[in-house]
PDB file of N, CA, C and O in Angstrom:
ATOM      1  N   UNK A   1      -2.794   3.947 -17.694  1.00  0.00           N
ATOM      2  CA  UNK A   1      -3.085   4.293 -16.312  1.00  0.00           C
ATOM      3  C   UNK A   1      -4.160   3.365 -15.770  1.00  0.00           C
ATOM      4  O   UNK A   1      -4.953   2.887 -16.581  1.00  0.00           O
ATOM      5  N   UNK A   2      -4.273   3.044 -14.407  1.00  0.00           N
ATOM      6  CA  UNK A   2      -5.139   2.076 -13.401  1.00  0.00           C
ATOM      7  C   UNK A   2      -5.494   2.576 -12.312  1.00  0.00           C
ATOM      8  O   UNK A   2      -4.718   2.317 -11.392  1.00  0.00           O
ATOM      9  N   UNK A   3      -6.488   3.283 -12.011  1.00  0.00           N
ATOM     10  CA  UNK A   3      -7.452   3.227 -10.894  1.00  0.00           C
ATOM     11  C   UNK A   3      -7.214   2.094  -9.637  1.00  0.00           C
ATOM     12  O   UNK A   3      -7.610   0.934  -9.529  1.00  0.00           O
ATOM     13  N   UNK A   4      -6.487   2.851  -8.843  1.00  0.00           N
ATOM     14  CA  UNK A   4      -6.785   2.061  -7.421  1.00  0.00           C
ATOM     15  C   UNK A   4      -7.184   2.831  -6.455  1.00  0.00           C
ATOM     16  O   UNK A   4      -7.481   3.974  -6.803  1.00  0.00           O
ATOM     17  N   UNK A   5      -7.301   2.546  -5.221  1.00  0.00           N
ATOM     18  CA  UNK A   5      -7.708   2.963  -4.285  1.00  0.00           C
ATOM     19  C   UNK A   5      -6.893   2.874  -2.983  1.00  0.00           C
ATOM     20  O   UNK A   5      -6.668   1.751  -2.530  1.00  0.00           O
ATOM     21  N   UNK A   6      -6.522   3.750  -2.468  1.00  0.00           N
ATOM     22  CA  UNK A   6      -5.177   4.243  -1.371  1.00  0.00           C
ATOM     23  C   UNK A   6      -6.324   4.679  -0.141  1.00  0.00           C
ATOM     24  O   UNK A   6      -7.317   5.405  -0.145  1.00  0.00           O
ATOM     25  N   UNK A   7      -5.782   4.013   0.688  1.00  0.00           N
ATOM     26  CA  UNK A   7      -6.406   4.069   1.949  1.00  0.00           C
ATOM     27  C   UNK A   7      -7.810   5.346   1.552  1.00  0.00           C
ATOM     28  O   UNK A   7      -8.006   6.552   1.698  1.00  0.00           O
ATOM     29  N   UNK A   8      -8.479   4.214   1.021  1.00  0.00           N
ATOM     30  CA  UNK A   8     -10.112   4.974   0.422  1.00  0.00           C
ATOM     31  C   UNK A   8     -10.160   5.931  -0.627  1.00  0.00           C
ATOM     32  O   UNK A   8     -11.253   6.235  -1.106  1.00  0.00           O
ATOM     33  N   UNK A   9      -8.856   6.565  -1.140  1.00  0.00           N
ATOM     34  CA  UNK A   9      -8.960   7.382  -2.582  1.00  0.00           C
ATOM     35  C   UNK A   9      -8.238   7.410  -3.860  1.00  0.00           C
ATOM     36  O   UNK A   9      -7.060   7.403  -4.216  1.00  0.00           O
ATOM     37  N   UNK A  10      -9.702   7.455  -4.564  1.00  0.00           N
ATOM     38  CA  UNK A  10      -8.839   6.790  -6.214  1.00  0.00           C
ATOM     39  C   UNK A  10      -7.052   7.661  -6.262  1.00  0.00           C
ATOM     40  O   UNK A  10      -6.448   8.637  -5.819  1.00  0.00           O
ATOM     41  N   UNK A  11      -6.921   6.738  -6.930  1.00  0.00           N
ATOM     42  CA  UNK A  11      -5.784   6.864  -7.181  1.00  0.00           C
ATOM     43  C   UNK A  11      -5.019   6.442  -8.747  1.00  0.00           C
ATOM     44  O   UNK A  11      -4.732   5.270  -8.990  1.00  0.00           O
ATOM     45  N   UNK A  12      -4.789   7.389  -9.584  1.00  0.00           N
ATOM     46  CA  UNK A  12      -4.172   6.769 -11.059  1.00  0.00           C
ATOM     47  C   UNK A  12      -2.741   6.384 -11.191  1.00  0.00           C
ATOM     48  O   UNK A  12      -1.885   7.262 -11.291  1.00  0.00           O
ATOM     49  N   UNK A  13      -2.478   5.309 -11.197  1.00  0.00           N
ATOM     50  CA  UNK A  13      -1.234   4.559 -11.238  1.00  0.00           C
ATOM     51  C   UNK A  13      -0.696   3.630 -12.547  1.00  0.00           C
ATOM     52  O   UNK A  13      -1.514   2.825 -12.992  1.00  0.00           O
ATOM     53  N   UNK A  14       0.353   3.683 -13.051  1.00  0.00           N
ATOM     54  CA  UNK A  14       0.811   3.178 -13.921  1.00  0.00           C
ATOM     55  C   UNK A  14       1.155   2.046 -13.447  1.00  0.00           C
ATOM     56  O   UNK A  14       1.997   1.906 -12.560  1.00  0.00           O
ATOM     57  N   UNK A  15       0.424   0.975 -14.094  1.00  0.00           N
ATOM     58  CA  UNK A  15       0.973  -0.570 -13.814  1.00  0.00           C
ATOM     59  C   UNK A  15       2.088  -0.673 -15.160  1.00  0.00           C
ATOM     60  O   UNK A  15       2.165   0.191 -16.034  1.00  0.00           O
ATOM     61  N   UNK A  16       2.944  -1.968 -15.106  1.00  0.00           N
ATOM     62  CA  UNK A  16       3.362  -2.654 -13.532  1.00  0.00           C
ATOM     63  C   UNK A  16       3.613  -2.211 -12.385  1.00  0.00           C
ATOM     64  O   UNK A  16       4.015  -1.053 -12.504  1.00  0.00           O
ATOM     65  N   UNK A  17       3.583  -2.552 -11.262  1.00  0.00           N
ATOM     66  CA  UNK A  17       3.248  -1.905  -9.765  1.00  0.00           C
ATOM     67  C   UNK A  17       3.484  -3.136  -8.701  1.00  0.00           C
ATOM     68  O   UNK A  17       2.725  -4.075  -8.462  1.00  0.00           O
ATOM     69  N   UNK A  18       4.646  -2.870  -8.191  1.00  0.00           N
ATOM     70  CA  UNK A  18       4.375  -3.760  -7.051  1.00  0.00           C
ATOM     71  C   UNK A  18       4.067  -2.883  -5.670  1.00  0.00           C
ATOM     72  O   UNK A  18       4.104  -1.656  -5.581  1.00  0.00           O
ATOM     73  N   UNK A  19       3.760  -3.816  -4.638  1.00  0.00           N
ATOM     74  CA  UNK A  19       3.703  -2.676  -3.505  1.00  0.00           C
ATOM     75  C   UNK A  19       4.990  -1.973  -2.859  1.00  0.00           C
ATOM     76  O   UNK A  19       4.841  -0.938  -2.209  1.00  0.00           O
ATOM     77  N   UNK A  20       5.967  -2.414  -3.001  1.00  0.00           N
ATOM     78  CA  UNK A  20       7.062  -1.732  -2.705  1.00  0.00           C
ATOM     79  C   UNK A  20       7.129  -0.353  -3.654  1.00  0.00           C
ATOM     80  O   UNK A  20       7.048   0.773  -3.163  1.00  0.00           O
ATOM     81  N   UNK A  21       7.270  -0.578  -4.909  1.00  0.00           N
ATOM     82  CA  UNK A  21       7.020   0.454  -5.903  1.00  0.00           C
ATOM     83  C   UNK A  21       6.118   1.482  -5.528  1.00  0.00           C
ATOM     84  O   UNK A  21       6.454   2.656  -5.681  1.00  0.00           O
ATOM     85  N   UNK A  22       4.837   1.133  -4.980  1.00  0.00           N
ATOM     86  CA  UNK A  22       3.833   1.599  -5.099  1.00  0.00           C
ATOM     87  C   UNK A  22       3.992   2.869  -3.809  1.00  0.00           C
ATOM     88  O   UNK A  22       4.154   4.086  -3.901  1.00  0.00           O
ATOM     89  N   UNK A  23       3.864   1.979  -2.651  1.00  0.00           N
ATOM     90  CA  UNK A  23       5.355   3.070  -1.093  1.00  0.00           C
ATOM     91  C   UNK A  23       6.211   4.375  -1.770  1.00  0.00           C
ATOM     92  O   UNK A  23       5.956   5.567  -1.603  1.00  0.00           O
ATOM     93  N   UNK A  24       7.153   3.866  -2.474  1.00  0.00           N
ATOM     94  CA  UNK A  24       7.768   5.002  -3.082  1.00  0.00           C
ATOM     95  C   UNK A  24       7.327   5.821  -3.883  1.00  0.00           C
ATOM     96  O   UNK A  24       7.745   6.977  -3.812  1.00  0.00           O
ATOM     97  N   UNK A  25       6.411   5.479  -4.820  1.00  0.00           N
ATOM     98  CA  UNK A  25       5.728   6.544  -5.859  1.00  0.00           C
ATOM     99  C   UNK A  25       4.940   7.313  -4.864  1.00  0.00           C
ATOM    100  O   UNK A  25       4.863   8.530  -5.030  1.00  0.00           O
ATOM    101  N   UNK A  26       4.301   6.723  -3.778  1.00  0.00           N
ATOM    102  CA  UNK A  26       3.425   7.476  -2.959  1.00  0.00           C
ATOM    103  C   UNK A  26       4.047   8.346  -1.872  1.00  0.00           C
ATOM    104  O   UNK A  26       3.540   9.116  -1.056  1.00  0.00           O
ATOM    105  N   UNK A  27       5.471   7.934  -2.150  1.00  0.00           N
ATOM    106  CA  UNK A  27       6.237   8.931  -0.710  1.00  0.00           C
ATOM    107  C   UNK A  27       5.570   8.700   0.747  1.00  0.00           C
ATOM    108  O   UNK A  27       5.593   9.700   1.465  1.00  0.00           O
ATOM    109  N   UNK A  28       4.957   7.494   1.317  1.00  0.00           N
ATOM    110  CA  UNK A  28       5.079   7.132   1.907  1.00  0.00           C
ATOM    111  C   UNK A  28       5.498   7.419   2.957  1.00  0.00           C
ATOM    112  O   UNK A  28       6.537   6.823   3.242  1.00  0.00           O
ATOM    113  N   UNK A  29       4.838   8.634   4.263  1.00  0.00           N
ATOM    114  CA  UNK A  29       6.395   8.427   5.121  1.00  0.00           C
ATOM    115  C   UNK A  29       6.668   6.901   6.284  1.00  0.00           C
ATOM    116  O   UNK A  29       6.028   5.860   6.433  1.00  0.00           O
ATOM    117  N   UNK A  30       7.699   7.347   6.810  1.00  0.00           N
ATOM    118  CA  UNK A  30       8.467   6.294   7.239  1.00  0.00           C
ATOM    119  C   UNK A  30       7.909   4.438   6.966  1.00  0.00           C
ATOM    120  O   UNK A  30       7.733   3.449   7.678  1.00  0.00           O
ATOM    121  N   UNK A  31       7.833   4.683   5.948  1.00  0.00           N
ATOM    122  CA  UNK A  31       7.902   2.889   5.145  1.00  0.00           C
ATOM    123  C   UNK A  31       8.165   1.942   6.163  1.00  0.00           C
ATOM    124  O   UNK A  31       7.451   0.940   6.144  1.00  0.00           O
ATOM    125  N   UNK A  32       9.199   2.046   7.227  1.00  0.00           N
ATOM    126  CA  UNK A  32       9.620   0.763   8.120  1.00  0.00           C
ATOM    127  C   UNK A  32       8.761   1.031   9.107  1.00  0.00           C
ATOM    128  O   UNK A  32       8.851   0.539  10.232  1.00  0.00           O
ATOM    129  N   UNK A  33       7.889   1.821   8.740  1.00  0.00           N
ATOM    130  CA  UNK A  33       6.402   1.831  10.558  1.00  0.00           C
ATOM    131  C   UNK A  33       5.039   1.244   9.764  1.00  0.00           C
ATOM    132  O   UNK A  33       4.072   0.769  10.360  1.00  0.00           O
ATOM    133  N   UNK A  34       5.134   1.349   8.520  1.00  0.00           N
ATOM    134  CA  UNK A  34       3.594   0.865   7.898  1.00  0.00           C
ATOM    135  C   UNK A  34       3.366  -0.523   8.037  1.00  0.00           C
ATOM    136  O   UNK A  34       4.239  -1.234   8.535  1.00  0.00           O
ATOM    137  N   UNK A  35       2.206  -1.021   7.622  1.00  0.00           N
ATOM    138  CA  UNK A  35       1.918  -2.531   7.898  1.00  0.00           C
ATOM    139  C   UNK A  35       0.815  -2.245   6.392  1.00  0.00           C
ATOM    140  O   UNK A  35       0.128  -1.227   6.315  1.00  0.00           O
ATOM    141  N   UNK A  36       0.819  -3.168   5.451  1.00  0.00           N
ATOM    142  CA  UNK A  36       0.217  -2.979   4.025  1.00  0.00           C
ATOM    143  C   UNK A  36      -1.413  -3.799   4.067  1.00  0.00           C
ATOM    144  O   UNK A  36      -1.384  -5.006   4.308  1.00  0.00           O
ATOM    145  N   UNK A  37      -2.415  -3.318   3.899  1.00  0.00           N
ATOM    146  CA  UNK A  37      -3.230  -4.456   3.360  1.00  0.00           C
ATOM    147  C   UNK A  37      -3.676  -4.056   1.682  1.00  0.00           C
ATOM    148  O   UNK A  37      -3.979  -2.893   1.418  1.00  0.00           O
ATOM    149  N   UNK A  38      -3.679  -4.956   0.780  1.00  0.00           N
ATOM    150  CA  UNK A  38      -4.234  -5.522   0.150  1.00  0.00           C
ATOM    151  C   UNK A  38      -5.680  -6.095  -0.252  1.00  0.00           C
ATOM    152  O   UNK A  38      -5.854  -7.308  -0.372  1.00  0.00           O
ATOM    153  N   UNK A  39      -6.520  -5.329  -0.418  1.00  0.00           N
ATOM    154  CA  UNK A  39      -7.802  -5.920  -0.538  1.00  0.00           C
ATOM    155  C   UNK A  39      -8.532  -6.571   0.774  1.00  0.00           C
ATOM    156  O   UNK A  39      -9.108  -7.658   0.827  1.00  0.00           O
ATOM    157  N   UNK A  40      -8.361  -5.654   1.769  1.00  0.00           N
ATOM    158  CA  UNK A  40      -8.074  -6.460   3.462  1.00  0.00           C
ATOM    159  C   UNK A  40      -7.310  -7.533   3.757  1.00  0.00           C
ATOM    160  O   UNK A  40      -7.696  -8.341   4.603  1.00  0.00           O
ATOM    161  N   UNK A  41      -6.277  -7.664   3.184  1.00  0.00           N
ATOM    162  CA  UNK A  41      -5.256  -8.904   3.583  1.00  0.00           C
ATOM    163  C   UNK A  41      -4.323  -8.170   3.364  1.00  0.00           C
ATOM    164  O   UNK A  41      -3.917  -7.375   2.516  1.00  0.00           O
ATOM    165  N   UNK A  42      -3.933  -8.805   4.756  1.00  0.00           N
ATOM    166  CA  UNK A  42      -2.539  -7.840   5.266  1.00  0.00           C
ATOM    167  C   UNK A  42      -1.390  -8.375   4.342  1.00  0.00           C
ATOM    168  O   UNK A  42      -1.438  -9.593   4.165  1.00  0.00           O
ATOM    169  N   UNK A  43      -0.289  -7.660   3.670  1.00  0.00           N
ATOM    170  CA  UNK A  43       0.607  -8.395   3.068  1.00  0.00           C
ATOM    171  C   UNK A  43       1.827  -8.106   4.045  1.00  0.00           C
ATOM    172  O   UNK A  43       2.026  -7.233   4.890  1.00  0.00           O
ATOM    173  N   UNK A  44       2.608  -9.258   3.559  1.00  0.00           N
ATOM    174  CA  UNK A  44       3.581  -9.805   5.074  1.00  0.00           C
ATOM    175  C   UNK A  44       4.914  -8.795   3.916  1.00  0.00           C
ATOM    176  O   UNK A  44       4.900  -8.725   2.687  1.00  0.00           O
ATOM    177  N   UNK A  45       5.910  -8.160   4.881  1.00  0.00           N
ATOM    178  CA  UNK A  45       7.012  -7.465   4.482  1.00  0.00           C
ATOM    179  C   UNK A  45       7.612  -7.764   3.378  1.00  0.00           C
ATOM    180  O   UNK A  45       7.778  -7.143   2.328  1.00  0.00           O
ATOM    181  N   UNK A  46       8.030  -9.163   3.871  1.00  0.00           N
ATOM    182  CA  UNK A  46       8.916  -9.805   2.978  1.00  0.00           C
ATOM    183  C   UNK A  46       8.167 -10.277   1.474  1.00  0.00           C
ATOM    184  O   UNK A  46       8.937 -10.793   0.664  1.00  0.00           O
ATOM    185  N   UNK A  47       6.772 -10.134   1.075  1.00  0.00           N
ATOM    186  CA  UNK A  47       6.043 -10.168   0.040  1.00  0.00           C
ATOM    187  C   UNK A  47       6.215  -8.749  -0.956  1.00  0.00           C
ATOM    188  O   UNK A  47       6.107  -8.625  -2.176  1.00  0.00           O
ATOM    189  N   UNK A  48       6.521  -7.774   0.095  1.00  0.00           N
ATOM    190  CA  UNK A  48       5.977  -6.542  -0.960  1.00  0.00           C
ATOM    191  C   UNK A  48       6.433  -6.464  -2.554  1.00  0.00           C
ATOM    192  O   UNK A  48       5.547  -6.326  -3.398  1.00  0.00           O
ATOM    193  N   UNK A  49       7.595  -6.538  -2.893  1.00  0.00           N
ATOM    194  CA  UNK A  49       8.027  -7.201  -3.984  1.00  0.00           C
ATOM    195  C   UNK A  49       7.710  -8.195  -5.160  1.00  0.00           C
ATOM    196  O   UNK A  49       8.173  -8.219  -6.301  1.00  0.00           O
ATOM    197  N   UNK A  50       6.932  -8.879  -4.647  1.00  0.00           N
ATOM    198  CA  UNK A  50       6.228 -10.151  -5.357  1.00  0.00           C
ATOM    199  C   UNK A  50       4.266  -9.636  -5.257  1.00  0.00           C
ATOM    200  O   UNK A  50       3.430 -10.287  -5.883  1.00  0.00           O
ATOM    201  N   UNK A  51       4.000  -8.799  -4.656  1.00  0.00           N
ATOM    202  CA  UNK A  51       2.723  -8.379  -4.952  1.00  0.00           C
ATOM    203  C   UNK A  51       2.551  -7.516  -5.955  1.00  0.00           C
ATOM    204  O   UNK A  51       3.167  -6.475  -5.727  1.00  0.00           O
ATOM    205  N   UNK A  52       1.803  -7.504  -7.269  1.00  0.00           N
ATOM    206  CA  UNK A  52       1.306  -6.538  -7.992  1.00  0.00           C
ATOM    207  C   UNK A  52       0.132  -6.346  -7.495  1.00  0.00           C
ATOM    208  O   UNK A  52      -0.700  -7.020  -6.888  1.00  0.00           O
ATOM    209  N   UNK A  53       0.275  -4.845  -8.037  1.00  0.00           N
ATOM    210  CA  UNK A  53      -0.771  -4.537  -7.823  1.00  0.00           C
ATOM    211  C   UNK A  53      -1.583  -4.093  -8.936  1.00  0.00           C
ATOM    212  O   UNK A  53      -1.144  -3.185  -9.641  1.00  0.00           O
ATOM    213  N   UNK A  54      -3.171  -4.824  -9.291  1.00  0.00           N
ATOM    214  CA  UNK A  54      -3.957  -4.801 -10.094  1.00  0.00           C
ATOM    215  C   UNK A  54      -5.489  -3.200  -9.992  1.00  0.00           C
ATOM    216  O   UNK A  54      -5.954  -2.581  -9.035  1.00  0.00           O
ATOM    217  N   UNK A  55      -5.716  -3.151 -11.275  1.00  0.00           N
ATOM    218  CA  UNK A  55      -6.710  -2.434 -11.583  1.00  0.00           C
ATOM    219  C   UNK A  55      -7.994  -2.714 -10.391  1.00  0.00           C
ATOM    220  O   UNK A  55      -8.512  -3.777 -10.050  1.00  0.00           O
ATOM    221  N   UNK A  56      -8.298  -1.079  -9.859  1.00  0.00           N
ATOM    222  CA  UNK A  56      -9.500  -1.449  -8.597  1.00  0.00           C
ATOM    223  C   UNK A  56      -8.548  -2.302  -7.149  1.00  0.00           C
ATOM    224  O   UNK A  56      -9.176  -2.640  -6.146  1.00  0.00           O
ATOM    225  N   UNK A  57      -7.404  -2.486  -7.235  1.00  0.00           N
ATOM    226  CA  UNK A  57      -7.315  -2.927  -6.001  1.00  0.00           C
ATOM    227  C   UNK A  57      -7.598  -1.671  -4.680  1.00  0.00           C
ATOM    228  O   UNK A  57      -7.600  -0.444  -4.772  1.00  0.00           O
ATOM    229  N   UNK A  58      -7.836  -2.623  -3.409  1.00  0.00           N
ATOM    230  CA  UNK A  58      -7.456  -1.281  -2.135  1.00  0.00           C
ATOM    231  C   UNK A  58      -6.694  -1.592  -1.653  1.00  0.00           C
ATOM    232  O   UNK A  58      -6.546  -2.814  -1.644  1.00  0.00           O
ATOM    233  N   UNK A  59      -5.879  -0.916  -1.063  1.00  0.00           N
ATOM    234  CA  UNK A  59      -4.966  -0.718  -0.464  1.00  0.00           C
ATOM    235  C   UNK A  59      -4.731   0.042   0.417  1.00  0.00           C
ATOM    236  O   UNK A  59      -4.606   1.227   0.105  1.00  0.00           O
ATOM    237  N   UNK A  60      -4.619  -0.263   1.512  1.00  0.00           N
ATOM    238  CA  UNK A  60      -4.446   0.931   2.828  1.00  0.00           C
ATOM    239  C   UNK A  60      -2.745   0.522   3.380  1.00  0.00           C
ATOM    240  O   UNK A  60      -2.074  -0.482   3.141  1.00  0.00           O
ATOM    241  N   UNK A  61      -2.416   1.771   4.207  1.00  0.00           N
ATOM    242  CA  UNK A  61      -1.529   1.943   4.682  1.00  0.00           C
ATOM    243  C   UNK A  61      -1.678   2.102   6.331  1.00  0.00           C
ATOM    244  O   UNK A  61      -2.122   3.036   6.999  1.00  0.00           O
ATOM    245  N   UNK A  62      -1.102   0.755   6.733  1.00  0.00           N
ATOM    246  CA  UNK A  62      -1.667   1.066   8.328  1.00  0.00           C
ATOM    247  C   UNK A  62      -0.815   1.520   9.089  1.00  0.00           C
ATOM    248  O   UNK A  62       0.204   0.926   8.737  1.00  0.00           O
ATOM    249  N   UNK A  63      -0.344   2.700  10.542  1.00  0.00           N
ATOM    250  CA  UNK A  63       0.675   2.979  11.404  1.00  0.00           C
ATOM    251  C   UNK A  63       0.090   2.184  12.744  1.00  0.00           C
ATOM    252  O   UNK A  63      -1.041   1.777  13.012  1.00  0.00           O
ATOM    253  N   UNK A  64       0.787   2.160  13.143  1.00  0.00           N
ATOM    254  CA  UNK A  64       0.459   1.519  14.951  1.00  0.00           C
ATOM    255  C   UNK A  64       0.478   2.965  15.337  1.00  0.00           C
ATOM    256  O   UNK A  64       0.877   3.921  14.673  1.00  0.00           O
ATOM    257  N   UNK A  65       0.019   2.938  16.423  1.00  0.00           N
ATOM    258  CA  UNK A  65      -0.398   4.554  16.744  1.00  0.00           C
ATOM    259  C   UNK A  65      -0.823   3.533  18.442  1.00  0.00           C
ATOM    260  O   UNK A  65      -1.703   2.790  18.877  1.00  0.00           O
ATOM    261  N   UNK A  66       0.668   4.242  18.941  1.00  0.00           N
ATOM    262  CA  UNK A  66       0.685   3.791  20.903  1.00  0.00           C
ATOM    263  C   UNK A  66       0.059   4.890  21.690  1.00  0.00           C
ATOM    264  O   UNK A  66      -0.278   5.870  21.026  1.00  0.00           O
ATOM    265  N   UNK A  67      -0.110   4.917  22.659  1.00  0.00           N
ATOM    266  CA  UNK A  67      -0.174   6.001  23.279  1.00  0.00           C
ATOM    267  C   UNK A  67      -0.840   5.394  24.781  1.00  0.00           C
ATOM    268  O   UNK A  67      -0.780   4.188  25.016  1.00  0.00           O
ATOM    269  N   UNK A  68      -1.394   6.235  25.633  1.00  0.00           N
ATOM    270  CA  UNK A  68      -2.636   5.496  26.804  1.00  0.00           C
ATOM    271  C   UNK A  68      -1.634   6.439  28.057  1.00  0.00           C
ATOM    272  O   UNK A  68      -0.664   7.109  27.703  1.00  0.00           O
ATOM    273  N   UNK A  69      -2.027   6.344  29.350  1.00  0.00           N
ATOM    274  CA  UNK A  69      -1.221   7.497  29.767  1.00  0.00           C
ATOM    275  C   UNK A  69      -0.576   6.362  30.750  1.00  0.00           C
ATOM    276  O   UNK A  69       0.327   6.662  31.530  1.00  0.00           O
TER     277      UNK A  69
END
């Protein structure tokens, strides 16, 4: 097990781990509205697959959130 950190809380995860993997273990909702960062670097869509994810990383899950009247 590996200690990361999900939009600010530990989190115990079995590596190997990519971030796609990582979406689904977390149930995630709607996956096609999130935007990923990585240690504050945003990871681009088409990466999620090719990112592992390592011991102590952060990771947040960002939504766009519209609104204004």
């Amino acid at each position: 097990m590996a200690r990361i950190y999900v939009n600010g809380d530990a989190q115990e995860v079995t590596l190997p781990l990519n971030v796609t993997e990582l979406i689904k273990a977390l149930l995630v909702e709607n996956p096609e509205m999130v935007s990923v960062q990585v240690n504050e670097e945003f990871a681009e869509r088409d990466d999620w697959d090719n990112i592992q994810v390592k011991e102590d990383d952060k990771v947040d899950f960002l939504y766009f959130m519209g609104g204004g009247c």
